[in-house]
N, C-alpha and C positions, 0 to 999 in steps of 0.2 A: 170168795168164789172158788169151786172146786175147780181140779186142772185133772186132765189122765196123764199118769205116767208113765212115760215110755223107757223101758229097762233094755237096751241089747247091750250093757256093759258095766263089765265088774268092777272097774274104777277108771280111773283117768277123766282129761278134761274132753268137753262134747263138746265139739263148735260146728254152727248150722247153717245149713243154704237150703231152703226151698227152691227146688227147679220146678220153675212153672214151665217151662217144654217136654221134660223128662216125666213132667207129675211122679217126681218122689223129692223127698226130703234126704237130704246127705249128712250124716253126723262124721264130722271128722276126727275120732278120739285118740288121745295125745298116746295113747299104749299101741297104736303101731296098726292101727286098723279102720277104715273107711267103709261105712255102710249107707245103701240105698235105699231109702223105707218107703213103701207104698200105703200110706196113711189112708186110702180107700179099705186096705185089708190086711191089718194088722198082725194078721193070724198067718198070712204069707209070710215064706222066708223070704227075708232080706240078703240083697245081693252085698258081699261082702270082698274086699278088695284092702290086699297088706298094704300100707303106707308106711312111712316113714313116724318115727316116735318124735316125742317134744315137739308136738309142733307149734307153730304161734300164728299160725294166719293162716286164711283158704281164701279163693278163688275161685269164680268160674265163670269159662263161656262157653257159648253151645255144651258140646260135648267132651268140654276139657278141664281138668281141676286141677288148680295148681296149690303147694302145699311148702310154706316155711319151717325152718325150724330153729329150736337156739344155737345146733351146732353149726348152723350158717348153710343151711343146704336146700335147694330149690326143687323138689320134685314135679313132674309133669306127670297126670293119669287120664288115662282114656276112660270115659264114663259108660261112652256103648262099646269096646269091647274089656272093659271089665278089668282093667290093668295096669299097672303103674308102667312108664315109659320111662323110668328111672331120673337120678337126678341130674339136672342139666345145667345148675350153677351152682357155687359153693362159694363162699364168703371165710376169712377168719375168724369174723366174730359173727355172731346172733344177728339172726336176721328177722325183723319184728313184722314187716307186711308187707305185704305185694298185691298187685291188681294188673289185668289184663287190660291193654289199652289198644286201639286204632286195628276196631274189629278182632281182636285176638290176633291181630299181628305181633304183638310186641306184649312181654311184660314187666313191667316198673318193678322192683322191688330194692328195699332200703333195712337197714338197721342199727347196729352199733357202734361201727367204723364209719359216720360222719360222711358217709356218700350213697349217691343215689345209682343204679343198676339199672339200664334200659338192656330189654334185653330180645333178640328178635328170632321168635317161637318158630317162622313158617323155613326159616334155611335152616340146612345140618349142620352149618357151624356155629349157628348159634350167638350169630357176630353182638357184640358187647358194646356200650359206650357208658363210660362213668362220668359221672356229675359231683363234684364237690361240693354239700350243705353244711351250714353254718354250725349243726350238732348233732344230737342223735336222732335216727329216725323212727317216731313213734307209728304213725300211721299214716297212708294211701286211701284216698277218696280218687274216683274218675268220673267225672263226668264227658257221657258218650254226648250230647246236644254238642257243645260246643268245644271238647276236644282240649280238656283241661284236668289238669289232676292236682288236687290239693295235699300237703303234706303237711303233718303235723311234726313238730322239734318237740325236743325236751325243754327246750328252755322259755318252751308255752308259747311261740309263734309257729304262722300257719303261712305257708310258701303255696303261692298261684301256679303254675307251669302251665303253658301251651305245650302239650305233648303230639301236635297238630303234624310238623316235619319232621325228619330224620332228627335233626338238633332242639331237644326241650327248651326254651324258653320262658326267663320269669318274668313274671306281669305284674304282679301284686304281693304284697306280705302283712299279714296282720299280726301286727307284734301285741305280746300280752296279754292274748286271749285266751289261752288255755292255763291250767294250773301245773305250771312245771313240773318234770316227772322223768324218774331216772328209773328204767327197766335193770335192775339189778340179779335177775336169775339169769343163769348162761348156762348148766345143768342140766337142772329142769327146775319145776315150778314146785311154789312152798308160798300158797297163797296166805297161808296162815300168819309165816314172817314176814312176806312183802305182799301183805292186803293192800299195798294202794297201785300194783299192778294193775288190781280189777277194775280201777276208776277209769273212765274213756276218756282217751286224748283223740278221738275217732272225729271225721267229720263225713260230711254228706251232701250231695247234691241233689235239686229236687230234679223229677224226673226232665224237664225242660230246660236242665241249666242255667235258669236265673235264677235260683238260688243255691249258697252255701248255709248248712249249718254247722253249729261249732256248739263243743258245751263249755259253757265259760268259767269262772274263778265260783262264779256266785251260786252253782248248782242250776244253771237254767239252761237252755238247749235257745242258743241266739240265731237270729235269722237275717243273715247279708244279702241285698239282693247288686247282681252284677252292672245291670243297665243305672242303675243310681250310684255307680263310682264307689261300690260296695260299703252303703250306706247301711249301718243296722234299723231293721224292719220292723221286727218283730221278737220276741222273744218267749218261753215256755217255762216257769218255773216247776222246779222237781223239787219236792218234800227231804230229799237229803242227794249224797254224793251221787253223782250218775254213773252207772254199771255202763248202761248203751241204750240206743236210742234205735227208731229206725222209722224212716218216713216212704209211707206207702200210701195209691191210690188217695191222699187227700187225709190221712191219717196217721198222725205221730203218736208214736209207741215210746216213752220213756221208761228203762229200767232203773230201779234201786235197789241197795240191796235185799230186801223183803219187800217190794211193793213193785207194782207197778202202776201207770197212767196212760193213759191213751185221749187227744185232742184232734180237734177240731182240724187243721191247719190252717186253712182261709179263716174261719171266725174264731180263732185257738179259744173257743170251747172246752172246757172239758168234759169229754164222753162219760171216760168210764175211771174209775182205780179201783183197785181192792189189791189185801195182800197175797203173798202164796209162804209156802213151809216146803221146806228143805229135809234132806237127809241131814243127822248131824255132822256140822263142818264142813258139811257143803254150800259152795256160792254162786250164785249168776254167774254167768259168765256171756252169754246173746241174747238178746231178743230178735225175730225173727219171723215176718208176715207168712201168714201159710197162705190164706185168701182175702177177701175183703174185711170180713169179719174173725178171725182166728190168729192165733198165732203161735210161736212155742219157744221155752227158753231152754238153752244150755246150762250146762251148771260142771261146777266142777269136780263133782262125785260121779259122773258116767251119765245120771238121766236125764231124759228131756219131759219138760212139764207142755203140756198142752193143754191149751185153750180153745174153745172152739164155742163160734157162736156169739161173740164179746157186742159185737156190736152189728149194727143194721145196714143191709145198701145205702142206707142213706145217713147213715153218722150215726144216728140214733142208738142207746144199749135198746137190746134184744129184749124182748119180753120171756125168753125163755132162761135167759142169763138170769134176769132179776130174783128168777124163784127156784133155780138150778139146784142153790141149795137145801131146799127144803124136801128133792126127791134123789138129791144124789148119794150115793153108796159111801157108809165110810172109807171103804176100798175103793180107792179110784180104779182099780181094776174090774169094775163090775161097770159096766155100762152099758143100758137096755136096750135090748133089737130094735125100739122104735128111734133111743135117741144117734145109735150108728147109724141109719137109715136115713133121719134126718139129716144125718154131717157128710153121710155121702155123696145126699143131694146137691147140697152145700156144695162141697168140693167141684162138682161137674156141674155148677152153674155157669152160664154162658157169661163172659165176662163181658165188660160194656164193650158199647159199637166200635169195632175199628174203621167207622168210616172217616173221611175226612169232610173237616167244617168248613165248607167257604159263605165267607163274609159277603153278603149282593145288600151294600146298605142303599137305602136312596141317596138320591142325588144330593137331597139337603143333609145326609149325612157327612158327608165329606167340606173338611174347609180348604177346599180347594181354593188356588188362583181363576177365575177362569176369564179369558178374555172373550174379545167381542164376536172373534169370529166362532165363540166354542157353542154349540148346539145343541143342550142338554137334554129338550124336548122329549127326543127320541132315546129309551134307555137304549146301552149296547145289551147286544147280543148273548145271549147264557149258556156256555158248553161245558163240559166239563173238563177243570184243568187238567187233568188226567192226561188227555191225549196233546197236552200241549208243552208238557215241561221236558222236553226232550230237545234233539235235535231236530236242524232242519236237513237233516241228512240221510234219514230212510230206517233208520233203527228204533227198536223199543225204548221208552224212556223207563221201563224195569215196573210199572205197576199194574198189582192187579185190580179186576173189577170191583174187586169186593172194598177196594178203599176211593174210588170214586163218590162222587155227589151227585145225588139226587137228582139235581138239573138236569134239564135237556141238553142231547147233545145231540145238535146238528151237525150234518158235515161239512170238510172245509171243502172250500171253493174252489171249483176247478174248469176250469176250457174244456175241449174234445181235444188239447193237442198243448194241455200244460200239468204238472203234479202238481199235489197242495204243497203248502210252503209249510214247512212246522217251525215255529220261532224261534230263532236260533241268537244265543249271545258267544262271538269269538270264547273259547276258551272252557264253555259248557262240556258238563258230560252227561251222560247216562245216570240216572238214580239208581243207586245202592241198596237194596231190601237190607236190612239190619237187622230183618226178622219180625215176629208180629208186631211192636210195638213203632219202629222208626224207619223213614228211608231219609236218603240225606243225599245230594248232590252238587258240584260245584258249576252256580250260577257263572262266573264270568274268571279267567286268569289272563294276567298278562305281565309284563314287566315290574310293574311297580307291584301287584300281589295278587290277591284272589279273596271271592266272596261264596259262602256255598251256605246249602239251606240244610235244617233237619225238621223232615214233616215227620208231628206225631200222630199218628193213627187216633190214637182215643181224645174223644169226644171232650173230654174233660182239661186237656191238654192243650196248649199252643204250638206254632210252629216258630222257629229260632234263625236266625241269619248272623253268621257271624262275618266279618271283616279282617282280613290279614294282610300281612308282609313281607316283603323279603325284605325291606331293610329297617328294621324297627327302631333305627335312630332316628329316623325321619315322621313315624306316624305309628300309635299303638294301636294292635289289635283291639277291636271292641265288637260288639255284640249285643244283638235289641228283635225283640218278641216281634213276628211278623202273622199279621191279622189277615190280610191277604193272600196269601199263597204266593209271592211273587216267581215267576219263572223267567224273567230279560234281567239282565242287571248289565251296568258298564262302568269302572273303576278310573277315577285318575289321580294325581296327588292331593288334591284337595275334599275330595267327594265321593261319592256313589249314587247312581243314578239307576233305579229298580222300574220291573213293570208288571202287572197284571195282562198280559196281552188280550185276555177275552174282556176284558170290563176298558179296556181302553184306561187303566188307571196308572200314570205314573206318578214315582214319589222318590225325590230328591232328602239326602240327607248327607251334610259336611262331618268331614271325618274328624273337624274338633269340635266343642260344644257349640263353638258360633263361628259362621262365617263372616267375611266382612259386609254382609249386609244388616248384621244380627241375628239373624233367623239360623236356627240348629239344622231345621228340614220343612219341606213344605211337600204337596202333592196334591194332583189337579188330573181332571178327568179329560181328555181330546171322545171328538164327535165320532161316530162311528157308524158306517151304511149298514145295510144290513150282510150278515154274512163276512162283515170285514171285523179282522183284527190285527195286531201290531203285531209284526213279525222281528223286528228289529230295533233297537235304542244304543244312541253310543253319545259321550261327552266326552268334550275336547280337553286337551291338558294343558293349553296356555300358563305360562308361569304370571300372566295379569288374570285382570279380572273379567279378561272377555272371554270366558270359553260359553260354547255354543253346544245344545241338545238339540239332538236330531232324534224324530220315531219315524219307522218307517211302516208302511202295511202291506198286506196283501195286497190291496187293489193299486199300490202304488203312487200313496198319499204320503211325502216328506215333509214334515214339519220340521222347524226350527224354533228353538227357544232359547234363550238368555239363560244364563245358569238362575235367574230370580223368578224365573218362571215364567215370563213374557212371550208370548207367541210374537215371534221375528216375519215370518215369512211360510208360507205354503206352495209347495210346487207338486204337479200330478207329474206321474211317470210309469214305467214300467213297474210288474211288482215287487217288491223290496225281497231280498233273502236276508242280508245283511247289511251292518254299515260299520266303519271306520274313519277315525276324524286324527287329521293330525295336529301337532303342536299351535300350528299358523291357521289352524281353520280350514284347511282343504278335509274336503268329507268325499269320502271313499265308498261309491256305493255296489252293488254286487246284484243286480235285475235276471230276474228270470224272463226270456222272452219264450219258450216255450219249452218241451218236453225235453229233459236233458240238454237245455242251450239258455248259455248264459253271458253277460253282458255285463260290462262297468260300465260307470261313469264317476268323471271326478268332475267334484264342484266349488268353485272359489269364493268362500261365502262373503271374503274382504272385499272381492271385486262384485259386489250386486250381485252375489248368485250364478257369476259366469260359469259355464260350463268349459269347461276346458280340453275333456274328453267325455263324448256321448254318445254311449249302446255301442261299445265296442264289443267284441266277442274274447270272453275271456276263456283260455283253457281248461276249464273244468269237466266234468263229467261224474255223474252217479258212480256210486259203486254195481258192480255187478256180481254177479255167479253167489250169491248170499251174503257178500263180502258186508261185515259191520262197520268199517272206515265209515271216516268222512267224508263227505264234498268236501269240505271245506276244513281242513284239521289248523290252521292259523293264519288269522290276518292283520295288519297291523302297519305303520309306518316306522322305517328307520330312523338316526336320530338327525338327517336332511330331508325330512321328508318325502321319503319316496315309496310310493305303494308296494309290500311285501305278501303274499300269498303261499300259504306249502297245502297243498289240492292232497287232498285225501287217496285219489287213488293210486298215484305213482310216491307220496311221499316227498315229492320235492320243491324246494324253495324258490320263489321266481319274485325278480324285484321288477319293475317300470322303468322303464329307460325311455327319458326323448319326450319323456310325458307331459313337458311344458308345452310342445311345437305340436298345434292339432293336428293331427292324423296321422303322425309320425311314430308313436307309444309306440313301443316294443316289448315281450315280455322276456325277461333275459334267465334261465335256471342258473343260481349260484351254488347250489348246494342237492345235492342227492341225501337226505339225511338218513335213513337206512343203510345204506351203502358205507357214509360217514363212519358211522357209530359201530357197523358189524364187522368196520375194517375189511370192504369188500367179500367179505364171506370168507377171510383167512382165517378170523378168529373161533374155534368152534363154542366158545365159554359162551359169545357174543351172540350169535345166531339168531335167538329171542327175543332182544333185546329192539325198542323203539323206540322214537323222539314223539315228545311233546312240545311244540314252539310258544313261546312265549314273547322274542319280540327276537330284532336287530340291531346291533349295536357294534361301532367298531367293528366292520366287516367277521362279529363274531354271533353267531345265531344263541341264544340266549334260551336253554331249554332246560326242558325233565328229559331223563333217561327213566324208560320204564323198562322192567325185565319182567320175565316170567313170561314172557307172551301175554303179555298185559296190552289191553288196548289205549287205556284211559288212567289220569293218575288218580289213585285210591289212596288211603288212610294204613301208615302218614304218609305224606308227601316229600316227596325226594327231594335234596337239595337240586337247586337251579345249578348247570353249569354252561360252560362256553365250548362252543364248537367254530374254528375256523371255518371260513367258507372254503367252498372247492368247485370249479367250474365242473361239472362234471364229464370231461376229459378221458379219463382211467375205465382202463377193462376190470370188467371184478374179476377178483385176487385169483380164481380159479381158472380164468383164460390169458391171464398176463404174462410174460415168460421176464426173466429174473434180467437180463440184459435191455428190456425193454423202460424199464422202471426208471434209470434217468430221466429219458426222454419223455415220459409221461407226464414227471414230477414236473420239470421245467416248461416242458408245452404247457399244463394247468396255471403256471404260476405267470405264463406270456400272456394268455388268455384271461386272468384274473385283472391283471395289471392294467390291460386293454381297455376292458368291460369297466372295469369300476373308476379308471380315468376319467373315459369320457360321462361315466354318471357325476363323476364330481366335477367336471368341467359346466355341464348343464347345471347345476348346482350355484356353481361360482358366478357363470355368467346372469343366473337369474336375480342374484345378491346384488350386482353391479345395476343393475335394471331398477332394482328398488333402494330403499332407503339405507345407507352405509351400517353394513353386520361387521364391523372389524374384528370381531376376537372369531367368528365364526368362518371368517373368510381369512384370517391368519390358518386357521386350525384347518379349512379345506385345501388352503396353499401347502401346507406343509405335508399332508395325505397326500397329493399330487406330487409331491418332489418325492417321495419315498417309493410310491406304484411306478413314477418315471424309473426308479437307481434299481427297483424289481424289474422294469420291462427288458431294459437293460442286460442287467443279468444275467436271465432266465435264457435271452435269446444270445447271445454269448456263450451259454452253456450249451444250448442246441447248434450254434456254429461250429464250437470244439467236438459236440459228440460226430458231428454229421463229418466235419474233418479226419476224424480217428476213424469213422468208415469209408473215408475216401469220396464220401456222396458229393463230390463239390459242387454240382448245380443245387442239390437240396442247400448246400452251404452258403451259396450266393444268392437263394432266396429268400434266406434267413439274415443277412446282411444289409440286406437292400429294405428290411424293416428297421433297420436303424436310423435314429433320426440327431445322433450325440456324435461332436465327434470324438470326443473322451470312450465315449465305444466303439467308435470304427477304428480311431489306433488302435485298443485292442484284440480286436479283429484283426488286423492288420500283420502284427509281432506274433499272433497263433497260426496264421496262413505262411508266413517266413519263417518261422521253426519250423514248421511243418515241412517246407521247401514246395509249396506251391504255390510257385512264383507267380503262375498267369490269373489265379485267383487275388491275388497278392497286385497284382497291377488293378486289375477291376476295382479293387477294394479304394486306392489311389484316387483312382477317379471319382470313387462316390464320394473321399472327403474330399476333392475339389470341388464338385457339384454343389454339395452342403455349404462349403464355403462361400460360393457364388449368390446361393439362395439366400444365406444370411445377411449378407451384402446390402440384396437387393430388397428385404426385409427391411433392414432399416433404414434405408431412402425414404 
């Protein structure tokens, strides 16, 4: 089959990226030079931009190309303003590939020196973290779905990485899959001597990330797929050594060194092959999708062969390919006004629907559980997820019309004197546009980790959920094709528990292959009025086997179920926003009672569903003035279970206090986290910067740090860190004056001591009430005896400041909250240094008073 030649270079190697956003093709050639071609008009000049020479690798996103080379140097170029941004890392030895990862934040790159290079693009400095691998680095695969980048060694294995947080993470290793291979040019390149440079040690993800491809020992292009424990699938034989490969829209392109192939990939088919001819001593070097049907290779004499027309929208070779040859020009440079016309066409064809697919199967589609009271009669309701995978907090969930479904979309349900509820999971964010092909957003975080989705646009394509962790000794990351669109999810150590909120569909699956009932996952469809859908889903984290699922709805229908799927119980109530479940089964619910006013209730599901607290009014409130916060930015229980809350529009944390004694609940702010983190507004570095919470722990709030003026956490993911609590006491840094700051510190830390006492005293006495917790009621005695040697202290230290100012009533009111007398002697010997004796007699009488009490105490 003929090919057009495309000539912008006198020698060197051509290495290619079609940008389908830019619509031009990029030849990066090894002589020092970067060209832009507009293969609609060949006849145009090409935008041309100096580079770097020897190069061995390219890159790109959006509008940024990045570029290796053997003398170990990482160049950055701006594609729209036409310019190299010079080089931005440099290595000792040769540096063989690189790839953009976690949105073009960050790029990987690896080579000769046996270590891996993260490296992060959007700050000026350019901050660095190296990873040591087991040998040389041949090549970088990324896959954008699920947030993984595979590496290729010299010594023929291929390394997994979660490149998801700040810190990479290995997951998997396929040892002895590729044909070992030692990159020997560090100069430059002499394909002639080291021909088996040219053979790919490359691999590839497909566009949904469940699958990796690999070329193996035996000349075939193998196919792993991830949700089967990276089971080999499939495979592609190639007629000799493999140059490169490349899989696009549904079709793999295998290079040889004189031939090529193109297959099927779902029914690995073979389309099409035929060979192609070369300059002399020239060799492949890429193959490369132009569009569905086209494509074009690199070679290593300067020019690019193009193909155009290879094959059909629908897999099918081209009827015009078949007989190409018999009207085509010996000169490949000859090609007729009709067949350019035709490939222009080509070019500016509408590419498939970027709509999204949702799944509405019948009821007997689904092998659901379903029990007696479930009502399948009636189908739910049909909207479009679109307006639903967001928050329930007042902001856009980031998509446009144009990737919505077909269905009707009714409105949600609303009073004359309430807002609609938009279904919210603790820990959710906003979706991400990724640009035309993906958005991707994180379903549910907490504590133990987080689950986020990546929807693909085209039609042809699934959508992907992965599962993660913060502590990966405990439970591995894994990842499984989602048919549904889910927008609720809620994580515990055991499980995940997903929802469809408009289909009413939820669906349970354990985070190992089987739990202990045997079953991996199940899912079951709840009854649904009309106009009603689930606003809320949360699972308990019992270290047994009784944790409990709650869904909650709009209309303010609470179910309960058994982790096996058993409907427990049903209770009507207010309408649901949210829910929370602690260790013990207390479920934490979050009701709207009408327009900006809102309500808990806690419910004791061990005690027959008692309510404990019901339609209290809880501090929240809308955001205002455009403001994108949350109502609700985290909620969650401590690890004593006590209801925790940080309300979106002040930022601050507030735990339950009292909340066993009905009508007593209190809400207590432990922490200003803004305030925390920006170091009262002293720090100017800090100013930007925000908390995301994640749980409570050891009076230490357990969060992301986002910067940048960031609202929400993006890709990657910041390491988790700890934040002591802090009553919020303190002036910000800007009204404090420098003689004040003792007094502040010590009042905050009287006040801490106080507050969280008496929570752990409620706590302890609720232990005593029920059945003997000894290791847990050793661990809250001991909490207790350390906030006492604090309360202590703190108020010690405000007696001494208040003595040093002479304040001796302030001094004597500070005294008389003493309740040790281990600290009123001290008291005591600070008032008689002092020489204030009449305070110093007072002082006398309170330890005999406390004397008398204790007396009378243990009578």
């Amino acid at each position: 089959m003929s090919s057009k030649v495309i000539s912008l270079f006198s020698d060197g190697n051509s290495y290619l990226y079609y940008h389908d956003q830019l619509d031009r093709l990029i030849i990066v050639n090894s002589e020092g030079v970067t060209k832009l071609v507009n293969l609609n008009d060949l006849n145009s000049q090409a935008v041309s931009i100096d580079t770097l020479e020897n190069i061995t690798a390219i890159a790109v996103n959006k509008s940024n190309l990045a570029v290796t080379t053997l003398d170990g140097k990482l160049e950055l170029i701006d594609l729209v303003e036409e310019k190299s941004n010079g080089v931005i890392y440099r290595t000792e030895l040769s540096l063989r590939d690189l790839k953009f990862i976690n949105s073009g934040n960050r790029i990987l790159c690896g080579g000769d020196d046996n270590k891996l290079f993260v490296i992060d693009v959007k700050n000026e400095d350019r901050t660095t973290s190296i990873i040591d691998i087991p040998d040389q680095l041949l090549n970088i695969a990324y896959d954008q779905a699920g947030e993984l980048s595979s590496i290729s060694l010299s010594d023929g294995s291929v390394q997994v990485y979660s490149v998801f947080g700040e810190q990479l993470n290995l997951i998997h290793t396929f040892n002895n899959v590729l044909e070992p291979k030692i990159n020997t040019s560090t100069t430059k390149f002499d394909y002639e001597e080291d021909k088996d440079e040219l053979y790919t040690s490359k691999t590839q993800w497909s566009k949904d990330g469940k699958y990796i491809l690999l070329p193996s020992i035996n000349n075939e292009v193998e196919v792993y797929e991830r949700e089967k424990n990276w089971a080999l699938v499939k495979s592609f034989k190639a007629d000799s050594k493999i140059i490169d490969f490349d899989l696009k829209d549904g079709r793999l392109a295998i290079l040889t060194m004189e031939k090529y192939e193109i297959f099927n990939f779902e029914s690995k088919a073979l389309i099409h092959q035929d060979n192609f001819e070369l300059k002399d001593g020239a060799f492949p070097l890429n193959i490369e999708w132009e569009n569905k049907s086209s494509f074009l290779i690199g070679t290593t004499h300067a020019d690019v062969l193009r193909f155009r027309d290879v094959v059909k929208s629908d897999g099918a070779l081209s009827a015009a390919s078949l007989f190409i040859d018999e009207f085509a020009s010996e000169d490949d440079e000859e090609v007729s006004d009709k067949e350019e016309a035709v490939g222009r066409e080509n070019l500016n064809e509408e590419p498939l629907g970027n709509k999204r697919v949702f799944i509405d199967e019948d009821d007997d589609g689904y092998n659901s559980i379903l029990d007696d009271d479930d009502d399948i009669n009636e189908p739910p309701n049909k909207y479009s997820n679109g307006n639903l995978n967001g928050h329930s907090n007042g902001y856009s969930n980031g998509h446009h019309k144009r990737h919505k479904s077909n269905t009707p979309q009714p409105s949600f349900v609303t009073t004359p004197t309430s807002t609609k509820i938009i279904p919210y999971s603790p820990g959710s964010t906003p979706f991400v546009n990724l640009g035309e092909t993906t958005d991707r957003r994180y379903l549910t975080m907490n504590n133990i980790g987080y689950a986020w989705i990546v929807i693909n646009k085209e039609k042809s394509t699934s959508n992907s959920i992965t599962v993660s962790f913060f502590d990966r000794s405990i439970n591995n990351e894994y990842h499984f094709t989602d048919y549904q669109n889910f927008d609720l999810a809620s994580l515990n150590h055991r499980s995940i528990i997903l929802s469809e909120s408009s289909k009413g569909l939820i669906f349970y699956k354990s985070h190992n292959n089987l739990n202990d009932s045997g079953l991996d996952s199940w899912e079951k469809k709840i009854p649904l009025l009309k106009d009603e859908y689930i606003t809320s889903i949360v699972i308990s984290n019992s270290k047994s086997n009784n944790n409990t699922i709650v869904v909650g709805t709009n209309f303010g229908y609470l179910r309960f179920f058994n982790q096996f799927g058993l409907c427990l119980n049903v209770i009507k109530t207010s309408p649901i926003v949210t829910l929370a479940a602690s260790s013990n089964n207390i479920i934490f619910t979050i009701n709207q009672l009408t327009n900006n006013v809102y309500s808990y209730s806690i419910i004791d599901i061990m005690q027959d569903y008692k309510y404990i607290q019901h339609n209290s009014i809880v501090p929240l409130k809308e955001s205002t003035n455009g403001s994108t916060l949350n109502l609700i930015k985290g909620i969650f229980f401590n690890e004593f279970g006590d209801p925790c809350i940080v309300s979106g529009h002040d930022d601050t944390l507030l735990i339950l206090q009292s909340w066993r004694e009905t009508g007593n609940a209190k809400w207590i702010p432990i922490l200003n986290c803004v305030e925390k983190i920006t170091e009262y507004g002293t720090n100017e570095n800090k100013k930007n910067w925000s908390c995301w919470p994640l749980g409570l722990m050891n009076d230490n709030l357990n969060c992301l740090i986002l910067k940048n003026s960031n609202k929400f956490p993006g890709f990657p993911l910041p390491l988790p860190i700890e934040i002591e609590i802090e009553i919020p006491t303190k002036l910000n840094g800007k009204d404090a004056k420098e003689d004040q700051e003792i007094e502040q510190n010590e009042e905050e830390l009287f006040v801490r001591s106080l507050t969280m006492g008496k929570m752990l005293n409620d706590t302890l006495q609720n232990f005593e009430e029920e059945e003997p917790q000894d290791q847990e009621s050793e661990e809250i005695l001991s909490k207790l005896q350390n906030y006492s040697m604090i309360f202590d202290k703190s108020l010690l230290k405000l007696f001494g400041e208040s003595c040093k100012n002479s304040n001796l009533n302030k001094a004597f009111s500070i005294v008389k909250l003493i309740k040790t007398d281990k600290a009123l002697a001290a008291a005591l010997k600070i008032s008689e240094r002092m020489e204030f004796l009449n305070l110093a007699s007072k002082i006398g009488q309170l330890r005999e008073q406390l004397l008398i009490d204790l007396n009378d105490d243990s009578d």
